[in-house]
C-alpha positions as CSV (number, residue, x, y, z in Angstrom):
1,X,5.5,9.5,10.7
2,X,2.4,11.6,10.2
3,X,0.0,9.8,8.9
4,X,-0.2,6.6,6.9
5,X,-2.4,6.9,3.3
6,X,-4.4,3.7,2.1
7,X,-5.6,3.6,-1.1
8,X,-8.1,0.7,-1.8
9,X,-8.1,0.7,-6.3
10,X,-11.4,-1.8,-6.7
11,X,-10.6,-1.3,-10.9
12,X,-6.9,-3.3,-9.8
13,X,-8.0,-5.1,-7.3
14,X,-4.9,-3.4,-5.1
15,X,-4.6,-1.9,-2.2
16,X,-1.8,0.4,-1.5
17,X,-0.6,1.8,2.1
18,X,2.3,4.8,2.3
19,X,4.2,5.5,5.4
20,X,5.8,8.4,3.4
21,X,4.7,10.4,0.8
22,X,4.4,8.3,-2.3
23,X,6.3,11.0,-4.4
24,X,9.2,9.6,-2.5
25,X,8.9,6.3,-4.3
26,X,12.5,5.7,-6.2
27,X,12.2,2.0,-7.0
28,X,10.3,-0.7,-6.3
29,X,11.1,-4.4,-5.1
30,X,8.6,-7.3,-5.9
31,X,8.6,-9.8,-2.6
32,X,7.2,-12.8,-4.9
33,X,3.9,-12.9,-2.6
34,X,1.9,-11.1,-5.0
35,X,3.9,-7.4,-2.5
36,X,5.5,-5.0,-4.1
37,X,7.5,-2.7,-1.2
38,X,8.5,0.9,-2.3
39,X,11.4,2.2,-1.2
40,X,12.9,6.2,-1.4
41,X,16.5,6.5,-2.7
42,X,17.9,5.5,1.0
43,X,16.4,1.8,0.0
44,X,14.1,2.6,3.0
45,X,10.6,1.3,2.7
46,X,8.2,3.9,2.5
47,X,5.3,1.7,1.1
48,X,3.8,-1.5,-0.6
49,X,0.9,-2.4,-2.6
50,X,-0.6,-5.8,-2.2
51,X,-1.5,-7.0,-5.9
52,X,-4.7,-9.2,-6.4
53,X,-6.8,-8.1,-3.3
54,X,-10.1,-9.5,-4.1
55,X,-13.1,-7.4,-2.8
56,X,-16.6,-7.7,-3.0
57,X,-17.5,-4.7,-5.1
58,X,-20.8,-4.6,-3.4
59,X,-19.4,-4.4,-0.3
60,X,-18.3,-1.5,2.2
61,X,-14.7,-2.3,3.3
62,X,-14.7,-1.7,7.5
63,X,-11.0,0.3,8.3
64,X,-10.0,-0.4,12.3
65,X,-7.3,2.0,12.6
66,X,-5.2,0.8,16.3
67,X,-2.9,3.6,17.6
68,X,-0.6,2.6,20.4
């Protein structure tokens, strides 16, 4: 792995993070916990979006980014 994208939508109130390139998306699985993992055609999991993230639209969002 690369790099990891994060995509913060304020208009959805999602946020999305990619391991893989999202173009590699082949279906989607809904966890019930308001996650939705993507997966590429290997049913790997390449993804997920977390659906009603609620952010202060106001407000800067801080990223801590950890590499180990």
């Amino acid at each position: 792995m690369e790099k990891i994208k994060v995509i913060l939508n304020r208009k959805s109130n999602t946020l999305d993070v990619w391991f893989d390139e999202p173009e590699k998306e082949y279906i989607c699985e809904e966890t019930g916990e308001e996650i939705i993992l993507k997966k590429d055609k290997d049913n790997r999991v390449i993804g997920f979006e977390k659906l009603n993230l609620l952010i202060d639209k106001n407000v800067n969002v801080p990223i801590e980014v950890t590499a180990t």
